[in-house]
C-alpha positions in Angstrom: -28.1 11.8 -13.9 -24.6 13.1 -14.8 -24.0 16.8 -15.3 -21.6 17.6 -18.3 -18.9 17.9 -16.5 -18.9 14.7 -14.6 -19.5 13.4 -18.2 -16.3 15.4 -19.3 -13.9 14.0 -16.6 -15.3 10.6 -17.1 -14.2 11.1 -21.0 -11.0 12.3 -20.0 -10.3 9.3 -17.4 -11.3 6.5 -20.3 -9.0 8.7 -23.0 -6.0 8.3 -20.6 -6.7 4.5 -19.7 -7.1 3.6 -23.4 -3.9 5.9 -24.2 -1.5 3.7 -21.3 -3.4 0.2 -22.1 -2.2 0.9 -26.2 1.3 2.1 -25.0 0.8 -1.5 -22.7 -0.4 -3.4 -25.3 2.6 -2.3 -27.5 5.2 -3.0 -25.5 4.1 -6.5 -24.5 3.4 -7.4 -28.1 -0.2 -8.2 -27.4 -3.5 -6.9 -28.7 -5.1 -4.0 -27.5 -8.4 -6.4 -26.9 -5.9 -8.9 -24.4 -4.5 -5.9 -22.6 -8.2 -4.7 -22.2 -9.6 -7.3 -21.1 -6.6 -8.0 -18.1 -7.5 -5.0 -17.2 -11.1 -5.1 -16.9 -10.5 -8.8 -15.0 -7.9 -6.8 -12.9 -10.6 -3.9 -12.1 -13.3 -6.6 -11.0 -11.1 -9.0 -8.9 -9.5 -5.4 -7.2 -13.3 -4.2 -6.6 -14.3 -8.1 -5.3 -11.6 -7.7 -3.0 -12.4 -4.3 -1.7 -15.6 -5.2 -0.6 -14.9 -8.6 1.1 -12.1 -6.6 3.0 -14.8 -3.8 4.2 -13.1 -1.1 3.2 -15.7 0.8 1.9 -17.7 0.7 5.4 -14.9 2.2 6.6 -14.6 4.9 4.4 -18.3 5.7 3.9 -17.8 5.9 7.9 -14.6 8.0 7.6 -16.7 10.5 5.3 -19.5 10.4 7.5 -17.4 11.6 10.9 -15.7 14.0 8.7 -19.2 15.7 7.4 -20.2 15.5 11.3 -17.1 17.2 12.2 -15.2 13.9 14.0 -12.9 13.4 12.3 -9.4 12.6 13.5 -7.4 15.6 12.6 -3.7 13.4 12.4 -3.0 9.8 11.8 
């Protein structure tokens, strides 16, 4: 379950996306409900091609070395 602040910055993060897709929506002449949806089918096409590329393994491995204290300290 969420705590309120999680809830809070999740507010804020959908305020500012709805606040940039309008200002989108504006200046390409289109309705707010076309921009919106681009942008949803953006978000899942982005987050289908993060997980066929295995990035997140790699992070969640990342994260795990750095809790464990192996992380590489340069790149």
């Amino acid at each position: 379950m969420l705590n309120e602040e999680e809830i809070a910055s999740i507010n804020s993060e959908m305020r500012f996306i709805t606040l940039e897709l309008m200002k989108l929506a504006q200046k390409k002449r289109k309705s707010f409900r076309e921009v919106a949806g681009e942008f949803i089918s953006n978000t899942y096409t982005l987050d289908k091609m993060v997980k066929e590329s295995g990035v997140r393994r790699t992070i969640k491995s990342r994260s795990i070395a750095h809790r464990n204290g192996r992380a590489r300290s340069s790149r």
